[in-house]
C-alpha positions in Angstrom: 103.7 105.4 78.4 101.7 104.6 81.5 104.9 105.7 84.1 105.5 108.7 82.2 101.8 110.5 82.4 102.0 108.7 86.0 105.1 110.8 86.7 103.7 114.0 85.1 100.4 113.3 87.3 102.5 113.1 90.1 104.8 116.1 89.6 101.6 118.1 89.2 99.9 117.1 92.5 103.5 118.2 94.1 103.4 121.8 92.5 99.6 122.4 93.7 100.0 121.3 97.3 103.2 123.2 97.4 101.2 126.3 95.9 98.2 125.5 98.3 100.6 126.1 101.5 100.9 129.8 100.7 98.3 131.9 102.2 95.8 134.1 100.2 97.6 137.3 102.3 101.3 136.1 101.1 99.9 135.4 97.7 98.3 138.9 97.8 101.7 140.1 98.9 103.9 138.7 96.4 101.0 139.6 93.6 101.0 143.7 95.0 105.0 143.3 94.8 105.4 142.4 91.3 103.2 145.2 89.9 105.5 148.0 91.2 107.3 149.6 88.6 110.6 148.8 90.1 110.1 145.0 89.6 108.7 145.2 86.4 111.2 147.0 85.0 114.0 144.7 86.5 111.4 141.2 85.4 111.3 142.8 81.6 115.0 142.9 81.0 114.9 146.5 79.2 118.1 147.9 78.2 116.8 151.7 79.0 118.4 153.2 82.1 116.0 153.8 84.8 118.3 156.4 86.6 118.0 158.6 83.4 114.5 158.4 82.1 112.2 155.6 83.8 109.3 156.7 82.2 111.0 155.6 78.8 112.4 152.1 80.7 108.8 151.4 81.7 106.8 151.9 78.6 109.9 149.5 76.7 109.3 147.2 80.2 105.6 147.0 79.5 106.1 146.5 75.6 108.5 143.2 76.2 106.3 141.6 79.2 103.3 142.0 76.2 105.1 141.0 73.2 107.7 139.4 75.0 110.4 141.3 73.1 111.6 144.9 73.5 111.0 147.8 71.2 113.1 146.1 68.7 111.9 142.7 69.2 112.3 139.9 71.3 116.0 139.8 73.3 116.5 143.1 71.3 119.2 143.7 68.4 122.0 141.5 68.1 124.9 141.1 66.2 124.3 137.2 66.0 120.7 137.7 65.2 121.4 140.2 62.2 124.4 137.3 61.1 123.0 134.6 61.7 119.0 132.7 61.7 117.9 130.3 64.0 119.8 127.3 62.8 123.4 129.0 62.8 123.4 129.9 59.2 124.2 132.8 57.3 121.4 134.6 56.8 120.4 137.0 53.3 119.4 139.8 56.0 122.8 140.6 55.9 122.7 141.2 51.9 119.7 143.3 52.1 120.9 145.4 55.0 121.3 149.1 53.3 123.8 149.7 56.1 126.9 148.3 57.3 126.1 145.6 60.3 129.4 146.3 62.4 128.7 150.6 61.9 125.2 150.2 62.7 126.4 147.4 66.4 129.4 149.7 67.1 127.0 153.0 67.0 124.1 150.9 69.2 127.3 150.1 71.8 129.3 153.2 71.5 126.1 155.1 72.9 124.6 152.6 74.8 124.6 154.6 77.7 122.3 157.5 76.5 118.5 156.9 76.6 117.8 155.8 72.6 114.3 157.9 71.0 114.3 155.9 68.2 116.3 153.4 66.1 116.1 151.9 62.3 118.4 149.7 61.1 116.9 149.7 57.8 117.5 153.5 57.2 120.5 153.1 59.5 119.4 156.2 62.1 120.0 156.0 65.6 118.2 159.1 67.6 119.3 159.5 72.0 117.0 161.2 74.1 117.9 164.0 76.3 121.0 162.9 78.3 122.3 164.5 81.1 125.1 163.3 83.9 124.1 163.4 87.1 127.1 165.6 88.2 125.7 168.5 85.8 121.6 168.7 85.8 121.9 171.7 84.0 123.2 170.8 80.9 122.2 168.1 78.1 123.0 166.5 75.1 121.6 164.2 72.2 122.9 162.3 69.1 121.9 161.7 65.8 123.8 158.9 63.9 123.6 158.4 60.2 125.1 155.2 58.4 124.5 155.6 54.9 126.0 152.8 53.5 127.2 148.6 53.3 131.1 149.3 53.6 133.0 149.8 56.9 134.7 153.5 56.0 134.4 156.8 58.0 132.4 158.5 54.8 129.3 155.8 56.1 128.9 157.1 59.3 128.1 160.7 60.4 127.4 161.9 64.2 125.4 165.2 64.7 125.4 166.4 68.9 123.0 169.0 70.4 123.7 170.1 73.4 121.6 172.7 75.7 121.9 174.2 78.7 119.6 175.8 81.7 119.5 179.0 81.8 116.4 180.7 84.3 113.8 177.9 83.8 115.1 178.0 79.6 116.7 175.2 77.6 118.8 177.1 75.5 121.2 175.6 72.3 125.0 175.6 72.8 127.4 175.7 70.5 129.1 172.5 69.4 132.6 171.6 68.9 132.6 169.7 65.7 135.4 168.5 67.3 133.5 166.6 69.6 131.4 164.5 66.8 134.7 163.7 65.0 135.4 161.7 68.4 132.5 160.3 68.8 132.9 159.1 65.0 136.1 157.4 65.8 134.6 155.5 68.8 132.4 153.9 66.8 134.7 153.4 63.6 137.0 151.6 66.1 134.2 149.1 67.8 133.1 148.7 64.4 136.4 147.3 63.7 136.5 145.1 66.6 133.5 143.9 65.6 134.7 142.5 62.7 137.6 141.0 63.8 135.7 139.3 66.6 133.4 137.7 63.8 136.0 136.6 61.5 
């Protein structure tokens, strides 16, 4: 017991004199460096795209490096965290889920591109931001995704899109191809699927 708080006595001296050799302007340095929003954002691990809204990737940065978890909790959603607790069991969340787990992952990763407003996996309703590419400024688009119910099947999951575009200083509606939902749909039925089988 003696050699082990010896050792830890020992390890501590070694981290303080290695600390002591940095001056007060490099530590002042380093300190000024980690506060920009840039770092931050990088240090928090968001999932938010700072290209397309960094206002929205600070505020979830800020709300992990508090919390230490994101907007929906520490390391976020995940499929093994919905399936599974901490010991590797199966866990009754899964039961009481009113929504279907791979519908609800397959939506999250289907859109993960678009800036997300809002997400409940309770009500199973995923809300996008404003997204727009950077090739066309001038026109953008949101989702709304609806999973309504436990079983994997295409009458579970609807996909609403808005889409506007810039017209002198105006964002004004276009029209949607329901076409374009239906697609949409599909590309999350099919992760869904793949989803499953990669669980089984």
């Amino acid at each position: 017991m003696f050699l082990v708080r010896l050792l830890l006595i020992l390890s501590l001296l070694f981290i303080i004199s290695c600390n002591s050799n940095k001056t007060e302007e490099e530590m002042e340095e380093l300190w000024s460096k980690a506060q920009t929003r840039e770092f931050i954002v990088r240090r928090s691990g968001t999932k938010f795209n700072t290209a397309t809204d960094m206002d929205l990737a600070m505020r979830d940065a800020e709300t992990r490096l508090q919390s230490g978890g994101g907007l929906l909790g520490k390391g976020g959603i995940s499929l093994g965290g919905i399936l599974n607790d901490d010991n590797g069991n199966a866990s009754n969340s899964v039961n009481n889920m009113s929504v279907n787990v791979f519908l609800w992952r397959g939506s999250l990763e289907t859109i993960d591109f678009m800036p997300l407003n809002s997400a409940d996996p309770i009500g199973g309703t995923i809300i996008t931001d404003w997204y727009s590419t950077t090739d066309n400024q001038n026109e953008r688009c949101k989702l709304n995704v609806f999973i309504t119910g436990k079983s994997l099947k295409t009458e579970n999951l609807k996909v609403t899109s808005f889409c506007q575009e810039l017209k002198n200083q105006i964002w004004v509606n276009k029209n949607i191809d329901k076409e374009n939902n239906i697609k949409i749909e599909n590309a999350i039925l099919n992760k869904a699927k793949k989803l499953r089988l990669q669980s089984s």
